[in-house]
N, C-alpha and C positions, 0 to 999 in steps of 0.2 A: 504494500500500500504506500502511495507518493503525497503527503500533503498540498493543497494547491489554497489552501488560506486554513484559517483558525475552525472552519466547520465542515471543510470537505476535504475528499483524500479520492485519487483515481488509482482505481485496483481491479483487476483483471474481474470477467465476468465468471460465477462460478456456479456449480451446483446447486438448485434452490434457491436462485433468483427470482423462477417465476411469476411467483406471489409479487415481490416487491416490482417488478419492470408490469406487469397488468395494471400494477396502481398508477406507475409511473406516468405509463402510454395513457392509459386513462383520462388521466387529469390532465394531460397534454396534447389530447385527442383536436381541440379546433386547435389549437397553438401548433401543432404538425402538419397538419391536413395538407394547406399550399405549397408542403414542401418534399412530404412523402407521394409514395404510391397512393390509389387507393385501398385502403383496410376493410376488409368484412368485419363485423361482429366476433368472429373467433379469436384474432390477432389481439384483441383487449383481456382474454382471458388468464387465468395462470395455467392453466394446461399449455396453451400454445405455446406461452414464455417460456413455459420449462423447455417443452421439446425441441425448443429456438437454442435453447441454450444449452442444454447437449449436442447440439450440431455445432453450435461454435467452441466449446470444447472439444470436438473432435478434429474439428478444422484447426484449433490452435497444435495441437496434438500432431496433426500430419503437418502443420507450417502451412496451412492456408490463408489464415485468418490471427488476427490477434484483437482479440474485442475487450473491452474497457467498460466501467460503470465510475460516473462521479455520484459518488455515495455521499450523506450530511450525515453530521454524529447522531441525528437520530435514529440511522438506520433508513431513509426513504434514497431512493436513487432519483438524483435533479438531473441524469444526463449519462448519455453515449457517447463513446468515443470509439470509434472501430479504424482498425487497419485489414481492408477485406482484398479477395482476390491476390494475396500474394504467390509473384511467380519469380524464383528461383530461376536458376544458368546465367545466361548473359546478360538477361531485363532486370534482375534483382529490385520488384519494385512491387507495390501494391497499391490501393485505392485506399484514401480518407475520407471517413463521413460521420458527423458528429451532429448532436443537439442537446441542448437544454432544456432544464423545464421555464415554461415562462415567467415563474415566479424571481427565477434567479437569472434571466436573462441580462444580458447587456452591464454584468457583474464581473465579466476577466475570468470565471470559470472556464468558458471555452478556450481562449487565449494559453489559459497557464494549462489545462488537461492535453492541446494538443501539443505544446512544449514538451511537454515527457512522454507524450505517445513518438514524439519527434526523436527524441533522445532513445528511448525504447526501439525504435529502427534502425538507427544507425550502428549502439552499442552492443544491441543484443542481437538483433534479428539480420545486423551486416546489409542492410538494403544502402543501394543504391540512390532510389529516386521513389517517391510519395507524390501522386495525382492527387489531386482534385476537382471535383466540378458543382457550380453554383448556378444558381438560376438565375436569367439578366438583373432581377428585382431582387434579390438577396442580398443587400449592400451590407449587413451584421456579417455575415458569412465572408464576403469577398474582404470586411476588414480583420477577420480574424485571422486568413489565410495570410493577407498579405503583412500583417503585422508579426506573423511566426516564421517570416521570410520566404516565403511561397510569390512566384511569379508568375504573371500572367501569361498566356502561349497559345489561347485560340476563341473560337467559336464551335462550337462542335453545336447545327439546327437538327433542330429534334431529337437528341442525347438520349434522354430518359422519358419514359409516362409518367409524368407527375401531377397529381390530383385530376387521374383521368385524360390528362394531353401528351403527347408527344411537347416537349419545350425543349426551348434553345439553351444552352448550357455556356457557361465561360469555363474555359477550365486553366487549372495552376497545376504547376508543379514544386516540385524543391525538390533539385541536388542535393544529396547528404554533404557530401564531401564539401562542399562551398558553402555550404549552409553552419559553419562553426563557428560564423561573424554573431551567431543571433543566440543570447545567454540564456541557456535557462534560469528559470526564476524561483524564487522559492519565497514560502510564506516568512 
């Protein structure tokens, strides 16, 4: 577990989350919607969670996936942090996608969680390079990226279905290796 202020810490997702990520997704349900897929009914559930999250411990397990929870000292999780689709040989790279709950948005959670998921790539996992992609209107998003030193490098129309459409995407990267200028932070 990594502290990232005085009431949150980002720590790998684990066995038994479900319960707590159904509340999470829950109560974040309109605050996600314009940004995610769309969700059925089942996806809020803790069955689904759980079985979400034995898959991504399996996926951590084979080096597919390295998924993340910003958990509060109560115990409730305000937020995701994932490293997904990682591909090994010569790409050494994966996909970042992150959110917050909206209570604590616009708070440097996201900021300081994908700092150590940053760090967590480079030191542990030896990657190379870290994509991301945001939606034209996601300006929170494109300043978290570009504030953890992530660069801008396209348009990718129609990327993803997101709430229902095909959208336009901006997408970033970060070199690891050039990327040592940006400090990690600590509470």
């Amino acid at each position: 577990m990594l502290p990232l202020d005085a009431e949150h810490v980002l720590r790998p997702v684990r066995a038994g989350d479900g319960v707590a990520l159904a509340k999470a997704y829950s109560a974040n349900r309109e605050h996600l919607a314009p940004w995610d897929p769309l969700r059925d009914d089942e996806f809020y559930t803790a069955q689904w969670q759980e079985t979400h999250v034995r898959q991504c411990l399996a996926d951590a397990a084979e080096g597919r996936g390295a998924r993340f929870v910003i958990e509060s000292t109560d115990g409730e999780i305000r937020g995701r942090i994932n490293l997904n689709n990682i591909v090994r040989g010569a790409f050494r790279s994966a996909d970042l996608g992150y959110w917050i709950d909206v209570a604590h948005a616009r708070q440097g959670l996201a900021s300081r969680g994908v700092r150590e998921v940053i760090a967590h790539a480079r030191h542990d996992l030896h990657l190379h390079r870290i994509q991301a992609a945001t939606l034209l209107h996601n300006l929170a998003s494109q300043r978290v990226l570009v504030g953890t030193g992530f660069e801008r490098i396209g348009l990718a129309p129609r990327y993803l279905r997101i709430a229902g459409e095909w959208q336009d995407h901006l997408l970033f990267q970060l070199l690891l290796e050039e990327q040592l200028s940006v400090p990690r932070e600590h509470p």
